[in-house]
N, C-alpha and C positions, 0 to 999 in steps of 0.2 A: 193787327200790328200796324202801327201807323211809322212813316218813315220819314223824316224829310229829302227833297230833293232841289239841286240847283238843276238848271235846264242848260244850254247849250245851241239855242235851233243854229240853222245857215252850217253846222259843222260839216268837216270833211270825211271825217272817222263818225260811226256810230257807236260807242261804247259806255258803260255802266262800269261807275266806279265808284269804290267806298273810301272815302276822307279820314282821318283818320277821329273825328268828332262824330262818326258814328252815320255821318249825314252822307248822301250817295251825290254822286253829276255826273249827269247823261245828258250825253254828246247824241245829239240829233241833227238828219240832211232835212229835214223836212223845216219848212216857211212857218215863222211864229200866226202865220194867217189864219184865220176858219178854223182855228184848236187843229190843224195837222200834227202841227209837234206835241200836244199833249197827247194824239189819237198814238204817235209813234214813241212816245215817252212808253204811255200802257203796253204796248207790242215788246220792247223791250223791256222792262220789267218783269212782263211775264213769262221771257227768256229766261233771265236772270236767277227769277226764285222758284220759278218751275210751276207757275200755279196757271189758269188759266184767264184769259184777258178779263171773264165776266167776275172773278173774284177781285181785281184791281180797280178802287174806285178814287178819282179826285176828289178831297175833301177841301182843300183850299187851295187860293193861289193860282186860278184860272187864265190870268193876264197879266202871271207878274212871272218872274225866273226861278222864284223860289216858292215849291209847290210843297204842299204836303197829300201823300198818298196812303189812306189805308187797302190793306191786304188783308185777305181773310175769308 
């Protein structure tokens, strides 16, 4: 399954939420620096859907706010 996602870093809350277009944004504390918030995006995520961090992979969108993520 592939998802889209908007990103959030610097936030104050950490949370995962679904839009109503289907598309998720997660609120991350972690620095858009050295992929930290992408490493903490996969972390939650795989809160979220219950699967484990190694099934969650970044397929695009490495260095921009809007990522796409497949799971699986």
């Amino acid at each position: 399954m592939k998802i889209t996602v908007s990103v959030k870093p610097n936030s104050r809350t950490e949370k995962v939420e679904q839009a109503a277009d289907g598309s998720y944004l997660v609120k991350v504390n972690a620095p858009p620096s050295e992929g930290k918030a992408n490493e903490r995006v996969i972390e939650l995520l795989s809160d979220y859907f219950k699967v484990p961090k190694s099934r969650i992979e970044l397929a695009s969108g490495a260095k921009s706010k809007k990522k796409v993520f497949k799971i699986g």
